[in-house]
C-alpha positions as CSV (number, residue, x, y, z in Angstrom):
1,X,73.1,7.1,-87.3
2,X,70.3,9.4,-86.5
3,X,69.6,13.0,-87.9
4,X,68.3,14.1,-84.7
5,X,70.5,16.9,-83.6
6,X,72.4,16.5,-79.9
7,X,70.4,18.4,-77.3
8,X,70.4,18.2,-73.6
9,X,67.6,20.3,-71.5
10,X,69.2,23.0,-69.7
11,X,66.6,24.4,-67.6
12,X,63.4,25.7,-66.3
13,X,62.3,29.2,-66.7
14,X,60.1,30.3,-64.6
15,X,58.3,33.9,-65.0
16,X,58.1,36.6,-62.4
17,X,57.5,40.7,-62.0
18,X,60.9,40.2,-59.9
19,X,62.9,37.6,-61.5
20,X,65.8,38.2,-59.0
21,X,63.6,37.7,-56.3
22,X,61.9,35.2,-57.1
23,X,66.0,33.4,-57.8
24,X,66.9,34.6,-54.5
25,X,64.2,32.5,-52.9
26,X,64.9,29.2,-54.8
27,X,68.9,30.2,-53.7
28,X,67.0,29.8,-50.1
29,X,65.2,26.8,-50.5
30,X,67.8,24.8,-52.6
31,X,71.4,26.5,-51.8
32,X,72.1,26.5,-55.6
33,X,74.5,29.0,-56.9
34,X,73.9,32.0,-58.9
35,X,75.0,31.1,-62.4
36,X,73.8,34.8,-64.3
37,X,72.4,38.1,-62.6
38,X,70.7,40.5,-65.3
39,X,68.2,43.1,-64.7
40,X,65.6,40.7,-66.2
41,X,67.2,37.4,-67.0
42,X,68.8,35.1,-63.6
43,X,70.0,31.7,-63.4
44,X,70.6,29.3,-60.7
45,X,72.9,26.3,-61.4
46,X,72.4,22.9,-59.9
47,X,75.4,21.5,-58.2
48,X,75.3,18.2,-60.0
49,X,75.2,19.7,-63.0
50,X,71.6,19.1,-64.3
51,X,69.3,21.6,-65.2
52,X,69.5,24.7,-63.5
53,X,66.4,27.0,-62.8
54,X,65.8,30.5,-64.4
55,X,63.8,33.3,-63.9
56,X,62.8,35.9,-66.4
57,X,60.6,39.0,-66.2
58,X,56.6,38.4,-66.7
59,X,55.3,42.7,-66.1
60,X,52.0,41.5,-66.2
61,X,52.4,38.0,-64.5
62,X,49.5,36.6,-63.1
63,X,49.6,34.0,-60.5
64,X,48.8,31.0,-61.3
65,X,45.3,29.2,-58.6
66,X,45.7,25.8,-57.2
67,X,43.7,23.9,-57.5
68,X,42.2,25.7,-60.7
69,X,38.6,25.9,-61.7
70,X,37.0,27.0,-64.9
71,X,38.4,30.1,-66.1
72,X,41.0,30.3,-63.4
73,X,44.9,31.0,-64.5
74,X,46.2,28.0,-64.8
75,X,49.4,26.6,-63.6
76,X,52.1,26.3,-66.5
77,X,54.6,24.3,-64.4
78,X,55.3,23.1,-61.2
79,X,58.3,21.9,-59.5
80,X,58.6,18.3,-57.6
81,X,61.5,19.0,-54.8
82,X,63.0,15.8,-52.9
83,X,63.5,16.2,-49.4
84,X,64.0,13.6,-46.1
85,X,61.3,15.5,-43.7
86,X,58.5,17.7,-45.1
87,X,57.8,19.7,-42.0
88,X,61.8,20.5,-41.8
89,X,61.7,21.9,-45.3
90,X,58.5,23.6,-45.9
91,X,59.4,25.5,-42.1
92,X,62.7,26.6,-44.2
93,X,60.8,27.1,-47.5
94,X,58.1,29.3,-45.4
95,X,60.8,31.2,-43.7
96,X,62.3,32.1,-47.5
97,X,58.4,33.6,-48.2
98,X,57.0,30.6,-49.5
99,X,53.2,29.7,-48.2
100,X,51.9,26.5,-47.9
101,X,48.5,25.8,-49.7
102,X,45.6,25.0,-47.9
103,X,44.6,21.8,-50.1
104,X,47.1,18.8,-49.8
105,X,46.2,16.2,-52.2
106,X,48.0,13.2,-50.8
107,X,50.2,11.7,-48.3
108,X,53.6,12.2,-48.1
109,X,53.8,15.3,-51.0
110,X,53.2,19.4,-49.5
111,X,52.3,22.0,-52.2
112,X,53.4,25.3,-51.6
113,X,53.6,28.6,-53.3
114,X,56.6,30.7,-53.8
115,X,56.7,34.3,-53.6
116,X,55.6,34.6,-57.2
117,X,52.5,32.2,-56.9
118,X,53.9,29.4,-58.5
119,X,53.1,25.9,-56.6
120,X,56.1,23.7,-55.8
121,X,56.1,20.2,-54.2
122,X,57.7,18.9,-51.8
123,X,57.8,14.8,-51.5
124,X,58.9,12.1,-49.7
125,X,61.2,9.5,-51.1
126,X,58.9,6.9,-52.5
127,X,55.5,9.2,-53.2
C-alpha cells in the first residue's frame, strides 16, 4: 500500500493580460469546450477527458522570446499539438491570430506563437 495520496493532473495554466482571449483562441485552434468563464480565471475542457487548458490573468505578462538568449524571458511552457498536415493547421491556427516563428528547428514540427506570445508546436505523427 503506498502513502502517496491519489492525484491526477488536471491541467495547464497558461498566463495572459486577456485570459478569455487568449481561451478563445485555443477554442479556435482545438474546438474544445468552455468548461469555466470568469473575469480572470477560464477553462477549456478536452473532449476525452484529459487535461484541459486554463488561462489566468498575468497584468504584467511578458512574452516569452524564442529561441531565448541571455537575459531574454524565457519560455515557461510550451504546448506539443498533434495534427495530420502542418500547413492545414498552422493556416487555421494563423487565421485564429497565431504567428508562425521565423526559426523552425526541425522537420516535420512548426512553432508558432499564440496571441499572448507563448510558442506552441505543431508535429507530425512520428517527430
Amino acid at each position: 500500500m503506498s502513502d502517496r495520496p491519489r492525484t491526477r493532473l488536471s491541467g495547464v495554466v497558461l498566463g495572459a493580460p486577456d485570459p478569455r482571449a487568449l481561451a478563445d483562441f485555443y477554442r479556435h485552434v482545438l474546438g474544445w469546450r468552455l468548461r469555466w468563464d470568469e473575469p480572470d480565471w477560464v477553462m477549456l475542457e478536452a473532449p476525452d477527458g484529459g487535461p484541459g487548458l486554463h488561462f489566468q490573468t498575468e497584468a504584467e505578462h511578458v512574452r516569452p522570446v524564442w529561441p531565448a538568449g541571455p537575459g531574454d524571458q524565457q519560455m515557461m511552457v510550451h504546448l506539443d499539438i498533434e495534427v495530420d498536415d502542418l500547413d492545414v493547421a498552422s493556416d487555421h491556427a494563423v487565421a485564429g491570430g497565431a504567428t508562425v516563428a521565423e526559426y523552425q528547428p526541425q522537420e516535420g514540427v512548426r512553432v508558432l506563437f499564440d496571441p499572448a506570445g507563448h510558442p506552441f508546436c505543431f508535429f507530425l505523427p512520428g517527430h
